[in-house]
N, C-alpha and C positions, 0 to 999 in steps of 0.2 A: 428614754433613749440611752442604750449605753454607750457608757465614753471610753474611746481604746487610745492606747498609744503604740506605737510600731516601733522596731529596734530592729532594721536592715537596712545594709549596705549596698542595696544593688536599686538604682532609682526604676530601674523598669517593673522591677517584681514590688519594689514597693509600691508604687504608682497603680499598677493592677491590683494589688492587694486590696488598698483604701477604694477603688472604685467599684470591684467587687464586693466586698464587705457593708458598702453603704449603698448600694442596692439591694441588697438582698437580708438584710437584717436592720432592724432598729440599733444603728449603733453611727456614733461622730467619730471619727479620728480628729484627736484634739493637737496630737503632732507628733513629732520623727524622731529620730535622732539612727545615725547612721554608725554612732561607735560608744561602746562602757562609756566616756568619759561625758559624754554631751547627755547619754540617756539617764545616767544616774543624776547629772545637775539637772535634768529637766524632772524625774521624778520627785528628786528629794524637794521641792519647792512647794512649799505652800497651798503656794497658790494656785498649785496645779494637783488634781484631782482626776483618778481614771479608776473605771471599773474591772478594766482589762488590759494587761502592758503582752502583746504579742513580741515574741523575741526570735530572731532567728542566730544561730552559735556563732558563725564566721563574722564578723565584722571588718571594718576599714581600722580600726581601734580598741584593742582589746579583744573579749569572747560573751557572749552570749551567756555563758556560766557564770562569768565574774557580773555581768547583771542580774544572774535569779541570785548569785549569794551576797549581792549588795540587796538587793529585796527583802531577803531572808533576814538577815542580818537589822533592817531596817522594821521588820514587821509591816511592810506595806502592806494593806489590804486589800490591793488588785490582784485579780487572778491572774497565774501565769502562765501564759501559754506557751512554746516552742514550736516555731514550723523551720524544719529544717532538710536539706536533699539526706542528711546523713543521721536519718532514722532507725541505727540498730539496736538492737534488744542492749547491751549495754550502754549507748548514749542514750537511752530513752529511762535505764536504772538511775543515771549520775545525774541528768534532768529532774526525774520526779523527788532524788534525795536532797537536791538540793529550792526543793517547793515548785517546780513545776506541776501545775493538775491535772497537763496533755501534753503528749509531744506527737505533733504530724507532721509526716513526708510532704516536700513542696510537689512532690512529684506525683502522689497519688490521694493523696489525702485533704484536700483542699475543700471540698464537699463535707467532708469532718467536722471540720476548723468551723464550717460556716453553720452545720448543725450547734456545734458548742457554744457557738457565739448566742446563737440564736435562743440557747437555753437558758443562756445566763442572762440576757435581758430579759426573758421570761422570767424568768428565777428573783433577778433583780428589784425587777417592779411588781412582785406581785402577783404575775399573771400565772405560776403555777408553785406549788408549794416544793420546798429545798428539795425534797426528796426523788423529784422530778431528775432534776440535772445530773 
């Protein structure tokens, strides 16, 4: 099963997120965190482990960027995803430069997110080989 973690600020769209997400893919969300400051102390720990950190830019706390370049920076090796309303060909450039794999629109792109998810616990455990995803 794969294990995510989420980085948005708004509990309703998170809230549907994890419920969507975990019906419809092999995947746990292991926890939250609603700003930079709480998701990078919950990443950088140990004892916490994920195979995919979903980020959205705007936070309560900081930016969504300042999380992929604390990732980057860190060499995490969870994939990073971006789902964000403010999906333009240049927020989607300074996303992938800075280690995002995907960035999708919350607004049309959700079915996306949920194919990629889906590939990468394929991918993950096994079930089809790298070259799939």
């Amino acid at each position: 099963m794969l294990k995510a973690f989420i980085v948005e600020d708004s509990p309703v769209i998170r809230e549907n997120l994890i419920a969507t997400l975990e019906e419809l893919v092999p995947l746990k969300v292991l926890g939250f965190a609603d700003g930079r400051h709480d998701a990078v102390t919950w990443l950088d720990d140990p004892k916490h482990h994920c195979d995919v950190v979903i980020i959205d830019l705007f936070l309560r706390q900081g930016s969504g960027l300042e999380v992929l370049e604390h990732l980057g920076r860190a060499n995490h090796s969870a994939d990073r995803v971006v789902l964000t309303n403010y999906a333009t060909v240049d927020v989607r450039r300074q996303c992938t430069t800075l280690g995002a794999s995907r960035v999708f629109d919350k607004s049309g792109e959700i079915d996306a997110l949920i194919e990629h998810c889906q590939l990468l616990a394929e991918r993950r455990y096994r079930l089809l080989p790298d070259s799939a995803a």
